[in-house]
C-alpha positions in Angstrom: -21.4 84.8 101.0 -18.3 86.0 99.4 -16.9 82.7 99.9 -20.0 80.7 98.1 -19.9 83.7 95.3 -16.2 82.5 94.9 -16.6 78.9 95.0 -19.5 79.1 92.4 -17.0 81.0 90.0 -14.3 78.7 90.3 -17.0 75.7 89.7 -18.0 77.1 87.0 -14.7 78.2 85.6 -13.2 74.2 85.8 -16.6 73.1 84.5 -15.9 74.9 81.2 -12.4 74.5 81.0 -12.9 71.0 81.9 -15.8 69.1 81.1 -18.1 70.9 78.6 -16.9 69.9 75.4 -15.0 66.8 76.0 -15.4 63.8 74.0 -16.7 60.6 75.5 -14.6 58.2 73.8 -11.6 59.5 75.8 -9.0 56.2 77.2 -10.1 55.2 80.7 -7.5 57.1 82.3 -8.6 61.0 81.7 -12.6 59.4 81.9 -12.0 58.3 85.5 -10.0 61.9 86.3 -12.4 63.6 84.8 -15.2 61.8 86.4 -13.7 62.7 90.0 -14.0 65.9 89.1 -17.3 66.0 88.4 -17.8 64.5 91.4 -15.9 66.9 93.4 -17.8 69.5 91.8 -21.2 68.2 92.4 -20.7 67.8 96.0 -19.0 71.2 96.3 -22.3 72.6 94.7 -24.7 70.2 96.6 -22.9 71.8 99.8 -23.3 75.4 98.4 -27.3 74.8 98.0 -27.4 73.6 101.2 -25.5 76.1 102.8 -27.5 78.4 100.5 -31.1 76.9 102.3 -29.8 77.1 105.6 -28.6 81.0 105.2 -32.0 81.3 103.7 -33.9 80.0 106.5 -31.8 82.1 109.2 -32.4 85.2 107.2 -35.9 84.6 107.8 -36.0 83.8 111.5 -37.3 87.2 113.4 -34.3 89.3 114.5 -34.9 88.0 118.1 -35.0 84.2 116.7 -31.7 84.9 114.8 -29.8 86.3 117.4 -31.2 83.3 119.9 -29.4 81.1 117.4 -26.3 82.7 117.1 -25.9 82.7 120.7 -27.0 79.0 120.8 -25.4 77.6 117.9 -22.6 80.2 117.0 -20.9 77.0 115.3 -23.3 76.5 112.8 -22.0 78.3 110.1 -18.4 77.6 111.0 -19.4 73.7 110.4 -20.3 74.4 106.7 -17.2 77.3 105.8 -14.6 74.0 107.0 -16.9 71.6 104.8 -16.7 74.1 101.7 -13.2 74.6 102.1 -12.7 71.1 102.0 -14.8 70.6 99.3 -12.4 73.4 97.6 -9.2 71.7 98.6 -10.7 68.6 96.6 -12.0 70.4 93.8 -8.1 71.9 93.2 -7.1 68.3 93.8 -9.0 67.2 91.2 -8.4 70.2 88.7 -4.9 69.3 89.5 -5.1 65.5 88.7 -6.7 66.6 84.9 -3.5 69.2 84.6 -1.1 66.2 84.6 -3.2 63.8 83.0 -3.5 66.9 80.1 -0.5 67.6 80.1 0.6 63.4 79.7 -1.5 63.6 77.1 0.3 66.0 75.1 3.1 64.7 75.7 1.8 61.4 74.6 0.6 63.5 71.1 3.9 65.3 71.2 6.1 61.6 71.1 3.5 60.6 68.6 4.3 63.6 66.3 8.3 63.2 67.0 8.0 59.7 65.8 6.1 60.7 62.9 8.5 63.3 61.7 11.7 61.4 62.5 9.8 58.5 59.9 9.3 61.3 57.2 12.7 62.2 57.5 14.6 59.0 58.0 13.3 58.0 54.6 15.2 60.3 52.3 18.4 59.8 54.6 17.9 55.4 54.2 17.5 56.1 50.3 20.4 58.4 50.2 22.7 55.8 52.5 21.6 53.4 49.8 22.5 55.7 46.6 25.5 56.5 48.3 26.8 52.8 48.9 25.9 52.0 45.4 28.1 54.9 44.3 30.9 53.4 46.7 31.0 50.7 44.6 30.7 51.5 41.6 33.9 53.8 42.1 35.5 50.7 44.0 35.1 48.4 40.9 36.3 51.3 38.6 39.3 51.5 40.9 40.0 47.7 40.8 39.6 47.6 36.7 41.9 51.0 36.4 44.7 49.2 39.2 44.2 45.7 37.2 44.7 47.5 34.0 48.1 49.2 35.3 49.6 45.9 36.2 49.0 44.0 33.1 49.7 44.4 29.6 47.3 41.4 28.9 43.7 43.0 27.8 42.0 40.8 30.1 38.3 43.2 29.2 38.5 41.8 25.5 39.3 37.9 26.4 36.5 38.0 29.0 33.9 39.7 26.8 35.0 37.2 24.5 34.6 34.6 26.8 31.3 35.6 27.7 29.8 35.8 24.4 30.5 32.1 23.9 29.1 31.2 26.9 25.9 29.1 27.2 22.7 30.4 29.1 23.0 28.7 32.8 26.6 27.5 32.9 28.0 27.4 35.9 24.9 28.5 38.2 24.8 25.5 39.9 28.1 27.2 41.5 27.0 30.5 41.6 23.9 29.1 43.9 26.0 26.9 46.3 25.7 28.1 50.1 29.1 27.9 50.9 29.9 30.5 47.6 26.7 32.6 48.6 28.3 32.5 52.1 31.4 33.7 50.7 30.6 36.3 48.9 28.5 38.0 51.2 31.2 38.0 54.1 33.3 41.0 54.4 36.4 39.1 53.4 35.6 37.9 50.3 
């Protein structure tokens, strides 16, 4: 009896942790594990009632009749303590199976999250790369005009905005638009 009182626990204690509570619309995967445990579960109980009936109608055999069948059939009860404990050992099988597929599943939330957060932060860092290039650059061409500046005497920033306020809207785009200059200017030798 200590064994059934036991057993019932434990059932009871896997039902809650479990199966109460859990939601339906689950992925196929944790629905099918979850599912054999129910299983196990019910046939663990079915076994206990039946155990349970058969206890019941010993106990109320005449002490003569009882003792008759434990002399006769001292195997009786032995049969149903192996099938309960197999019954358990399936039970912690299946308890076991939701424990990984749980803990998958956490995992699975826990990548999730991790890709999330590497998103949130990546942003700021591409945007800063960005700022950072365009500062590059703008120091680069600073350079070039100071280096340009030191080799010549010739004021070559007044005869090109010069230049460029005679010049008409659209000359010289037809260049500016060719594939082989595009191509040029946007290799790393240019």
């Amino acid at each position: 009896m200590e064994m059934v009182s036991h057993l019932i626990l434990r059932g009871g204690i896997y039902e809650s942790l479990y199966l109460r509570g859990r939601d339906t619309s689950l992925h196929m995967g944790e629905f099918s594990t979850l599912s054999y445990m129910e299983s196990a579960l019910v046939d663990l109980y079915s076994e206990i009632l039946s155990f349970l009936a058969h206890s019941m109608s010993f106990l109320e055999k005449a002490t003569v009749r009882r003792a008759a069948c434990a002399i006769f059939h001292p195997d009786a009860f032995e049969a149903y303590g192996s099938k309960l404990q197999a019954l358990e050992r399936r039970a912690e099988f299946s308890v076991s199976n939701c424990e990984s597929h749980l803990a998958q599943l956490g995992r699975d939330d826990l990548k999730t999250q991790l890709r999330n957060t590497e998103e949130i932060v990546n942003a700021p860092v591409i945007r800063t790369d960005l700022r950072v290039a365009h500062l590059w650059q703008m120091a680069e061409a600073r350079e070039r005009c100071n280096i340009l500046q030191w080799i010549s005497t010739i004021h070559y920033e007044t005869d090109h905005c010069n230049a460029r306020k005679g010049r008409l809207e659209g000359t010289g785009d037809w260049l500016l638009a060719r594939t082989q200059y595009l191509e040029w200017r946007d290799s790393p030798t240019s």
